[in-house]
C-alpha positions in Angstrom: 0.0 0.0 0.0 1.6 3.5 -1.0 1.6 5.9 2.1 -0.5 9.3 1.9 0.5 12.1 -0.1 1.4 14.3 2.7 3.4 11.2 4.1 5.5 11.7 1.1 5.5 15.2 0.9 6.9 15.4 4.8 9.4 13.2 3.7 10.8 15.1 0.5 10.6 18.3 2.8 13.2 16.6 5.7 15.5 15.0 3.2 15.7 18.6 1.4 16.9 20.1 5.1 19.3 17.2 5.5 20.9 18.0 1.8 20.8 21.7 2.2 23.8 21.6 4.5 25.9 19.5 2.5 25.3 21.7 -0.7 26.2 24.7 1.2 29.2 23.3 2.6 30.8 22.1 -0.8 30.4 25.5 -1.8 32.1 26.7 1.4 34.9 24.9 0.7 35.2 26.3 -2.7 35.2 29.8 -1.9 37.4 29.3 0.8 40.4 27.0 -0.3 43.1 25.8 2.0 46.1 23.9 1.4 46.1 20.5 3.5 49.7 18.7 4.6 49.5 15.5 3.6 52.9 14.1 4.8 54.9 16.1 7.0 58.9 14.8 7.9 61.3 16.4 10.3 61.2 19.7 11.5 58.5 21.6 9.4 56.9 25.0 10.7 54.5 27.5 9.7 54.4 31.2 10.4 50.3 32.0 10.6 49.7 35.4 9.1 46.7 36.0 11.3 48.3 35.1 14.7 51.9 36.2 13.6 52.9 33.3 15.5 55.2 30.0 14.1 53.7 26.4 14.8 55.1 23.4 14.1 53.1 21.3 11.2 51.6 18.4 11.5 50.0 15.9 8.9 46.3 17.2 8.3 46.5 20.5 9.3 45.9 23.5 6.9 48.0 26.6 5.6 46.2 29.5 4.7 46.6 32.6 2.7 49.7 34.8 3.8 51.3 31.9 5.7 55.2 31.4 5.4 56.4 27.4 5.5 59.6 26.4 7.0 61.2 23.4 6.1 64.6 22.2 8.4 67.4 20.1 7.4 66.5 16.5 6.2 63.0 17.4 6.5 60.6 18.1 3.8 56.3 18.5 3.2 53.5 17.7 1.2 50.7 20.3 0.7 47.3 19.5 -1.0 45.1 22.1 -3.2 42.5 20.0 -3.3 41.5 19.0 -7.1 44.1 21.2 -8.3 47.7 20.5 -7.2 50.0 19.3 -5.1 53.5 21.1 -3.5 56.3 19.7 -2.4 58.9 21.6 -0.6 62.2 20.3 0.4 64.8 20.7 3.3 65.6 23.9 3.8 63.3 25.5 2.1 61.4 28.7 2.7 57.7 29.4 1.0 55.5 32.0 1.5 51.7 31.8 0.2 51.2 35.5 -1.1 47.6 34.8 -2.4 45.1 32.2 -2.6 41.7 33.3 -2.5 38.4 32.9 -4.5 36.3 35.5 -6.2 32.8 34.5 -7.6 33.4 36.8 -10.6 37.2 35.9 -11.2 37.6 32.5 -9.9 40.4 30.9 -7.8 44.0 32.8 -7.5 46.8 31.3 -6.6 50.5 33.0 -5.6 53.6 31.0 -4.0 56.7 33.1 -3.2 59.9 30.6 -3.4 62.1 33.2 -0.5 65.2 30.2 -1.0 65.3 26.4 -1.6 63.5 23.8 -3.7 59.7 23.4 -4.7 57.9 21.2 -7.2 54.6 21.9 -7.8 52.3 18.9 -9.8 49.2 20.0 -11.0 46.3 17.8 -11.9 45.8 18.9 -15.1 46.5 22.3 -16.5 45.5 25.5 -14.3 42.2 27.6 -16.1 43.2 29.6 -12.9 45.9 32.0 -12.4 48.8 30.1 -10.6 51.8 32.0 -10.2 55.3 31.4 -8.8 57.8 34.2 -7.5 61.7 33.8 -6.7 63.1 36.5 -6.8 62.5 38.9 -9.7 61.8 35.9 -11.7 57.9 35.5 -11.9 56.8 31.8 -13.7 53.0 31.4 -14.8 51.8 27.4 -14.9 50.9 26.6 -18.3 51.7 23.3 -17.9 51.6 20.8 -15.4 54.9 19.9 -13.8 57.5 22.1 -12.6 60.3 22.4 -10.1 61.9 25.7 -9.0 64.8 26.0 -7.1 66.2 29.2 -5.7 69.9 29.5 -4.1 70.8 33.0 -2.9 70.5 35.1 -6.7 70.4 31.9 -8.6 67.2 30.9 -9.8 66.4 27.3 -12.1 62.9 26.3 -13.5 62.7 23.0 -14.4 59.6 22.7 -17.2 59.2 18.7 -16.5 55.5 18.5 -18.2 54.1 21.4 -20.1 55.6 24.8 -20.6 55.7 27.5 -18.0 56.4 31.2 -19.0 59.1 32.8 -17.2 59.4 36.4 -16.7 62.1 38.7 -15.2 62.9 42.8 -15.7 60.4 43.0 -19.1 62.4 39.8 -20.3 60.3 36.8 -20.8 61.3 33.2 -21.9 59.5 30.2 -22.5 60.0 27.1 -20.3 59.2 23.8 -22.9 59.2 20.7 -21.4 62.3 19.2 -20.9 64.1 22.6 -20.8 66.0 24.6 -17.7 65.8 28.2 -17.9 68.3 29.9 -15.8 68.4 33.8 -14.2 71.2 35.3 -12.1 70.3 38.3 -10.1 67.1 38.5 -12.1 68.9 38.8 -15.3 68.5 35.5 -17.6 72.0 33.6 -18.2 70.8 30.1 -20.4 68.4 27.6 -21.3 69.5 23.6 -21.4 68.0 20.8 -20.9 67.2 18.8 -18.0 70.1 16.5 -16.9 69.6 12.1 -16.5 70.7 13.2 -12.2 68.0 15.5 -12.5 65.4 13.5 -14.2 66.4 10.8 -11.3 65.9 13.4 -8.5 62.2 13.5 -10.1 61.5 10.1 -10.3 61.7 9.9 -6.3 59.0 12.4 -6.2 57.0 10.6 -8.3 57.6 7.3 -6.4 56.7 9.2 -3.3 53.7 10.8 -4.6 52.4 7.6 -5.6 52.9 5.9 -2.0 50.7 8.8 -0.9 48.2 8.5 -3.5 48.4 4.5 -2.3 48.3 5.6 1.3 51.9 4.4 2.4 53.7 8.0 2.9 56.7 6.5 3.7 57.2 3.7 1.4 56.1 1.0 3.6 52.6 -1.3 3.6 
């Protein structure tokens, strides 16, 4: 026997309350985007804009617009932009987020300051969303989907392992293709070459650790 109408229109009514929240908050989380740490080794700290105080990070917690992340000798992270990219910074590195934000007329926008060491940035699939790296006075815009950027004092390197990236320094631009290194001293461009078999093998550990992650064993281990 089918129950009454208003049976059924009680019912509809509740299970439209019960959705409403979940629709609101996957909106929530669009307009507000975080970075998650999804694997976290050695001494790794973050310095929160808001509280202008440094924590040490832990696996799960969240970086934010305007904080700076710390990485110490032998000790490295894993950040998520979820559906959109991953980050990993090695030891002693220094990264500043200098914006990530969402506008409902311009969409997401995302900024990463390399202040000194190494960073490789893996996108899901190429950005339709501003994503910019600084070192330096070298500016590089993701048009691709893999790329690692190292910065040493006045030296800066952007590896253009998948895609091309467009690198820009004092009016001068330059076009990373895949495979290719381009190369700026003191924000002046010195070369482009292309990416060495040590350097390919330094990727290939990122990749192998990526997919532990992916496979939920961070460390390599069942």
């Amino acid at each position: 026997m089918r129950p009454p109408l208003s049976i059924l229109k009680a019912t509809v009514g509740i299970t439209a309350i019960l959705a409403f929240p979940f629709v609101s908050s996957v909106r929530a989380d669009d307009a507000d985007p975080r970075l998650r740490v999804l694997d976290c080794v050695g001494q790794v700290s973050a310095y929160r804009d808001e509280t202008e105080e440094s924590a040490r990070l832990r696996i799960d917690q969240h970086v934010d617009d305007g904080d700076r992340i710390i990485t110490g000798p032998k000790s490295e992270a894993i950040l998520r932009l979820k559906n959109r990219l991953y980050l990993h910074l090695a030891p002693n590195t220094r990264l500043s987020i200098s914006r990530l934000r969402f506008d409902e007329s311009k969409g997401l926008t995302f900024r990463v300051t390399l202040l000194e060491g190494k960073m490789v940035a893996q996108m899901d699939q190429i950005p339709n969303y501003p994503f910019e790296i600084y070192a330096g006075d070298v500016l590089c815009r993701a048009h691709g989907t893999l790329v690692e950027v190292v910065k040493r004092g006045d030296q800066v390197r952007i590896y253009s392992h998948q895609g091309a990236f467009v690198v820009s320094s004092r009016g001068h631009t330059e076009i990373a293709k895949k495979g290719q290194v381009v190369s700026c001293t003191a924000g002046k461009f010195k070369d482009k070459s292309s990416i060495s078999i040590e350097d390919e093998a330094d990727l290939t550990e990122w990749r192998d650790h990526l997919h532990d992650i992916r496979t939920g064993h961070p460390h390599g281990r069942p």
